[in-house]
C-alpha positions as a Python dict, from the first residue, in 0.01 Angstrom:
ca = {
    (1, 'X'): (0, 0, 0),
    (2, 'X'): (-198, 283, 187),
    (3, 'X'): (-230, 309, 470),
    (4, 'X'): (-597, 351, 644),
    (5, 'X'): (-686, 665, 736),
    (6, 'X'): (-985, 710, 1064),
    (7, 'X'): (-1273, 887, 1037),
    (8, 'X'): (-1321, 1167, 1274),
    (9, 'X'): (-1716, 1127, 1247),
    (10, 'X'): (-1708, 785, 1321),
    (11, 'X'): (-1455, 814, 1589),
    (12, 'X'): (-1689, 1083, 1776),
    (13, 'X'): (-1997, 871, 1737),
    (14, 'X'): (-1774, 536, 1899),
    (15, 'X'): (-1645, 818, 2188),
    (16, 'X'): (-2004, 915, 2262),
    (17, 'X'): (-2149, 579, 2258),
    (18, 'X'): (-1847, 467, 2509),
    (19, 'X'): (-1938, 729, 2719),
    (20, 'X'): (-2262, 681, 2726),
    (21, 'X'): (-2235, 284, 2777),
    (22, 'X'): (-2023, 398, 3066),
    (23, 'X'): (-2284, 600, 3231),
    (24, 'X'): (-2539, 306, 3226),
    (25, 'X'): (-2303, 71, 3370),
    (26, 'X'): (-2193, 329, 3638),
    (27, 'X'): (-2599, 397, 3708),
    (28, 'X'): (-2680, 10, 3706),
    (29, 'X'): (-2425, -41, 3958),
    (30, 'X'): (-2540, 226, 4211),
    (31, 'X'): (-2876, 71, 4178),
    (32, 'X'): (-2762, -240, 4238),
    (33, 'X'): (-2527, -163, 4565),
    (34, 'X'): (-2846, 94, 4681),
    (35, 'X'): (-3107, -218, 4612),
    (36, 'X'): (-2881, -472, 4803),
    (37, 'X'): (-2857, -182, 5094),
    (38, 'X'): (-3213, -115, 5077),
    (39, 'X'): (-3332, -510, 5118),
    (40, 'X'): (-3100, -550, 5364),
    (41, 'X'): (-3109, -219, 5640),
    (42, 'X'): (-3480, -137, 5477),
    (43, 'X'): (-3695, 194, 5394),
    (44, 'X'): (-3591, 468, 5281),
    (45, 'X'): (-3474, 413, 4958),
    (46, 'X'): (-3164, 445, 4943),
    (47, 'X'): (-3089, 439, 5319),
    (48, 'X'): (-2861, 686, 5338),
    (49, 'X'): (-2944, 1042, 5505),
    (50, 'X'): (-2776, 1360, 5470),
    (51, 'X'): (-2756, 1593, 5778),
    (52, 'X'): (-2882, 1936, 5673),
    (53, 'X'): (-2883, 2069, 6019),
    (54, 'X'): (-2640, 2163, 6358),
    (55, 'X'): (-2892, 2008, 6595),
    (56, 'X'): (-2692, 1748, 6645),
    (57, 'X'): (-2379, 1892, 6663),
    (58, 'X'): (-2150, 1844, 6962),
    (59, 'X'): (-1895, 2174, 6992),
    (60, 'X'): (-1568, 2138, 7135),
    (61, 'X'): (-1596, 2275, 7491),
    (62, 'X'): (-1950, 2243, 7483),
    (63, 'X'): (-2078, 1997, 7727),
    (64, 'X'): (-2475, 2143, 7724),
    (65, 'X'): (-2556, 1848, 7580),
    (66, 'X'): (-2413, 1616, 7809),
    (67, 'X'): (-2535, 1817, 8107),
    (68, 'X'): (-2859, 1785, 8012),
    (69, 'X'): (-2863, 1405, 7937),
    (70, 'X'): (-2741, 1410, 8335),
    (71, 'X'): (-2980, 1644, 8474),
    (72, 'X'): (-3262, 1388, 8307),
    (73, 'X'): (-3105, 1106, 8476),
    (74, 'X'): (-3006, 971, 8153),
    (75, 'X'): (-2683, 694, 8133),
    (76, 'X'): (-2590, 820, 7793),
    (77, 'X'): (-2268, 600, 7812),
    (78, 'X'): (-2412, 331, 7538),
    (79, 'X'): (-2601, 553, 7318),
    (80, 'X'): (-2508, 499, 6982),
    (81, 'X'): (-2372, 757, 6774),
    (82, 'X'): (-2262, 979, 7103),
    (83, 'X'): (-2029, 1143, 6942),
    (84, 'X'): (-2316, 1364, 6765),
    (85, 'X'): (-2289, 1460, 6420),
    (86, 'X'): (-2322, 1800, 6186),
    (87, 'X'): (-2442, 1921, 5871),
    (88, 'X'): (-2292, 1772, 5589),
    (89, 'X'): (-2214, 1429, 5746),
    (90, 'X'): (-2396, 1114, 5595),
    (91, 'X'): (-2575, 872, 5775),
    (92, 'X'): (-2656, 510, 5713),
    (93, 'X'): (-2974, 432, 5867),
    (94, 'X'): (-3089, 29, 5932),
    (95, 'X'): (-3449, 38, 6004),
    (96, 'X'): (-3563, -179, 6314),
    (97, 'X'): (-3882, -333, 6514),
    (98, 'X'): (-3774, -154, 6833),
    (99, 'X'): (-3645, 172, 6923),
    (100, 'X'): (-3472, 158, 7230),
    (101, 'X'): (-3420, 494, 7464),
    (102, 'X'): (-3079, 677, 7350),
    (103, 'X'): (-3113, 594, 6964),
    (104, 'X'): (-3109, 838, 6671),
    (105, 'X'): (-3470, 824, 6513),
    (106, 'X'): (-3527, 908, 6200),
    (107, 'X'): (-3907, 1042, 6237),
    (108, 'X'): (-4174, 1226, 6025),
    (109, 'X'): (-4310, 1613, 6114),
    (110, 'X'): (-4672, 1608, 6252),
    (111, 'X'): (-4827, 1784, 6015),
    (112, 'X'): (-4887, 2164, 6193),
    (113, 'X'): (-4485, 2133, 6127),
    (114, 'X'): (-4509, 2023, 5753),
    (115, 'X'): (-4475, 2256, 5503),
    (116, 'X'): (-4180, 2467, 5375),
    (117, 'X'): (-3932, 2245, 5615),
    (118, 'X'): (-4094, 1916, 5538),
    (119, 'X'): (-3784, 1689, 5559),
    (120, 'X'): (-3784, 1399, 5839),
    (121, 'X'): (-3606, 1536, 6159),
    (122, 'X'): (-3318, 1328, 6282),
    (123, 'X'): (-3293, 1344, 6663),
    (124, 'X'): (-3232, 1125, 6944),
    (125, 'X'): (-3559, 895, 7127),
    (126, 'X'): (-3490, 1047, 7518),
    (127, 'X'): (-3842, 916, 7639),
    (128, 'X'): (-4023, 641, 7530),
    (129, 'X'): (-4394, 631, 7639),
    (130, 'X'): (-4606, 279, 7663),
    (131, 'X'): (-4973, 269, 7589),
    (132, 'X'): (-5124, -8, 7661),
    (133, 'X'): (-5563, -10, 7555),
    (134, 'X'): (-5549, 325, 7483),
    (135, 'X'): (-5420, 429, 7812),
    (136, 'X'): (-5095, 555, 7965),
    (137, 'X'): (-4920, 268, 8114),
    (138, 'X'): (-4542, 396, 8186),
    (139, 'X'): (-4258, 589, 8025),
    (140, 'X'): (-3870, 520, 8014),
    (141, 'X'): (-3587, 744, 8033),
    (142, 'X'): (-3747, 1159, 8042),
    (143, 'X'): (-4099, 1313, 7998),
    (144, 'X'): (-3907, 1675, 8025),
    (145, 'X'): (-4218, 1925, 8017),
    (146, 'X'): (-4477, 1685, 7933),
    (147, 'X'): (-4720, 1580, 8195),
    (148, 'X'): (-4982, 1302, 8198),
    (149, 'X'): (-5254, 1545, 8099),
    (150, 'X'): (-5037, 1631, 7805),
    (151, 'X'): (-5017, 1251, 7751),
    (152, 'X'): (-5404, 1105, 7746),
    (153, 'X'): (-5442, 1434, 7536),
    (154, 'X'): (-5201, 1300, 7274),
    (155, 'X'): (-5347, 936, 7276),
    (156, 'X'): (-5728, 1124, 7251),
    (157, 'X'): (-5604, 1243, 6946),
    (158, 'X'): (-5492, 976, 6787),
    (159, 'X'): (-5836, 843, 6845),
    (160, 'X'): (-5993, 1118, 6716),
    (161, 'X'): (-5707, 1083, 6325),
    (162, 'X'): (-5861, 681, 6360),
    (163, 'X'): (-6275, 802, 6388),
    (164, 'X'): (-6179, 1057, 6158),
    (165, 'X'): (-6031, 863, 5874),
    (166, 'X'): (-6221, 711, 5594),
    (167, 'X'): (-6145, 443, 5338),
    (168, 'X'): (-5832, 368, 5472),
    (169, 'X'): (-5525, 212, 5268),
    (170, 'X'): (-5172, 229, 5390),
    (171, 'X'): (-4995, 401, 5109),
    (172, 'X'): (-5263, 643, 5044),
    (173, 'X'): (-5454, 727, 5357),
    (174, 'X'): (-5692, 1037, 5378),
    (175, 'X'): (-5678, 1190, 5688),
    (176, 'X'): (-5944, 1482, 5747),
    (177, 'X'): (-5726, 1839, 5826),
    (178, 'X'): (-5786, 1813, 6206),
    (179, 'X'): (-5573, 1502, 6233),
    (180, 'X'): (-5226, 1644, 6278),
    (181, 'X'): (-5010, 1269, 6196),
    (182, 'X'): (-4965, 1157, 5827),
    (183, 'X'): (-4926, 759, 6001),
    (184, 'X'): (-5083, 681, 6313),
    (185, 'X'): (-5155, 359, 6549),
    (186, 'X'): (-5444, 204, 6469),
    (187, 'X'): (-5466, 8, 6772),
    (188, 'X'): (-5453, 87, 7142),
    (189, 'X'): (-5128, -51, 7186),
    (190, 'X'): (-4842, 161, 7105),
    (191, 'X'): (-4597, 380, 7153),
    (192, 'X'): (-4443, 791, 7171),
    (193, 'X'): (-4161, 944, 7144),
    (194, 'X'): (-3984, 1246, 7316),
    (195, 'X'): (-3665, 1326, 7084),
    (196, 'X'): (-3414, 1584, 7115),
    (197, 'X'): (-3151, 1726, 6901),
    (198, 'X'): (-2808, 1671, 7133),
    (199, 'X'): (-2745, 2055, 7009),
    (200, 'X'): (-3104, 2159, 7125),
    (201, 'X'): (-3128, 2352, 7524),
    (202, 'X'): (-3451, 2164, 7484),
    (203, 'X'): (-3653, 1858, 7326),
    (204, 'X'): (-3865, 1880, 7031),
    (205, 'X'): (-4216, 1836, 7244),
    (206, 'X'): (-4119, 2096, 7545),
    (207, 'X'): (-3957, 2371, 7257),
    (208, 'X'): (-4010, 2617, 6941),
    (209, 'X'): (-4022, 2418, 6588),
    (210, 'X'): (-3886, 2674, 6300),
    (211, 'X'): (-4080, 2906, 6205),
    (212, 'X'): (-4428, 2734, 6401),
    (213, 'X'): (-4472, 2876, 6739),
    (214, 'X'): (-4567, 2551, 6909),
    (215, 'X'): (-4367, 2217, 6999),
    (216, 'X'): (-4334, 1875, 6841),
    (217, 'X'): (-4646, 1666, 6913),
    (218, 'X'): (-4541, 1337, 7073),
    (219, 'X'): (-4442, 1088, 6855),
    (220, 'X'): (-4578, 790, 6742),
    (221, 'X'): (-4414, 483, 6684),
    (222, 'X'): (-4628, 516, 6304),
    (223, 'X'): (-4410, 835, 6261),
    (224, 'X'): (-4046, 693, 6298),
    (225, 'X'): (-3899, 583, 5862),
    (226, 'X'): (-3584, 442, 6049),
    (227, 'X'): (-3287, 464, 6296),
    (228, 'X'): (-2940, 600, 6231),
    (229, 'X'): (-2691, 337, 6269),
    (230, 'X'): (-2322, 474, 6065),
    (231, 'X'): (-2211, 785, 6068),
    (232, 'X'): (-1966, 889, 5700),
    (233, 'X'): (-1835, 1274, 5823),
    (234, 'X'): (-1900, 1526, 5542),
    (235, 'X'): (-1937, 1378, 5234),
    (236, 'X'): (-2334, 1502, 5205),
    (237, 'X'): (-2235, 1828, 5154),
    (238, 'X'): (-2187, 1786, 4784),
    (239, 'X'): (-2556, 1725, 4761),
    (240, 'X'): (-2623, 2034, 5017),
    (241, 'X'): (-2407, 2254, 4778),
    (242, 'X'): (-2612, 2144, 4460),
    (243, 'X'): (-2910, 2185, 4668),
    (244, 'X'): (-2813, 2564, 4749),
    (245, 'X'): (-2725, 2652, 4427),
    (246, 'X'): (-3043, 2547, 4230),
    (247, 'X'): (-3242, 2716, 4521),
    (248, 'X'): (-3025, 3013, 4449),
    (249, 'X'): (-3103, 2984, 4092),
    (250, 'X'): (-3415, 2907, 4118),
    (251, 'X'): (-3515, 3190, 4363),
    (252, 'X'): (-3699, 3543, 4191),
    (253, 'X'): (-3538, 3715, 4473),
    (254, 'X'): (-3177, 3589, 4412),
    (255, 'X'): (-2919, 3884, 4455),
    (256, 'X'): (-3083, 4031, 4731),
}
């Protein structure tokens, strides 16, 4: 009786197709568990951010951050994620209908600040601003540097991005180039933003933006994707590394 002998060809071909079944099943499942997360905490898909920044970093010894919370008269003692956070640190983000003062906002550039650094800013909401028929009604927790001038300027303008639009539809809006938000209220009652990066001597409205010499425009409540809710320490910085090094590849000016 012989005995049966395998075939190396067809043993490659089962190996490969294994694999490959594996892969599909592995894919399927982290669109399943990033679906279920995304109908249940909401936009973005998935809702998970990685920190690429220090902004929100809190050193040891370093209590500028809390100083200035106190000089603002701000109770910081229930503020979620007070522990700050740094680059390479995941967070889970849970979108919701109100932003209260103290959370971590998830919020898009204006669009003087869009361009090579385009990616949402994560900071904390340290003023929140009430408009009630187009007009400034009151403000919670700090203003910093911004004044009520600076204020019925900001709600002028977002007049101005509503007379200016044309044809509007939500997922595709065209917005002529003097309108500096890609979303905007389209109704006098709404709401800004001051944020600040816990890291930053100053907030994003009252201080330098990269490499744009101006501040942050206030923020409108149109602007904010979502708000940080879990922080995961330092697992995003497997995606930062891949990042860098296909940027490094990438660049024509790699090597110098």
């Amino acid at each position: 009786m012989q005995s049966s002998k395998s075939n190396p060809k067809s043993d490659v071909k089962h190996e490969v197709f294994s694999f490959a079944q594996d892969v599909i099943y592995a894919l399927a499942a982290v669109l399943i568990i990033f679906g279920t997360m995304y109908l249940i905490l909401g936009p973005p898909f998935p809702p998970i951010v990685v920190v690429v920044s220090t902004s929100m970093l809190h050193e040891d010894g370093n209590t500028q951050w809390k100083t200035w919370l106190e000089e603002n008269n701000l109770n910081y003692t229930n503020f979620p994620l007070i522990g700050g956070f740094d680059k390479g640190d995941v967070i889970i983000t849970k979108r919701t209908t109100n932003v209260s003062l103290g959370d971590v906002i998830i919020y898009e550039r204006d669009l003087e600040h869009y361009g090579l650094e385009s990616a949402p800013i994560i900071h904390r909401a340290v003023g929140i601003i009430t408009i009630r028929d187009w007009k400034f009604e009151n403000y919670t927790g700090t203003l910093d540097c911004i004044d009520e001038a600076q204020i019925e300027g900001a709600i002028a303008h977002v007049k101005m991005c509503n007379e200016e639009t044309t044809n509007y539809d939500p997922n595709t809006p065209i917005i002529k180039e003097t309108c500096q938000y890609k979303n905007f209220p389209k109704e006098g009652n709404f709401k800004f933003y001051i944020t600040k990066g816990d890291n930053n001597p100053v907030s994003d409205q009252c201080g330098l933006m990269g490499g744009v010499h101006t501040s942050m425009r206030l923020i409108p409540e149109t602007q904010v994707i979502t708000n940080a809710w879990i922080l995961i320490p330092k697992v995003g910085y497997i995606k930062i590394w891949m990042n860098d090094a296909i940027s490094f590849i990438s660049s024509p000016f790699r090597g110098h």
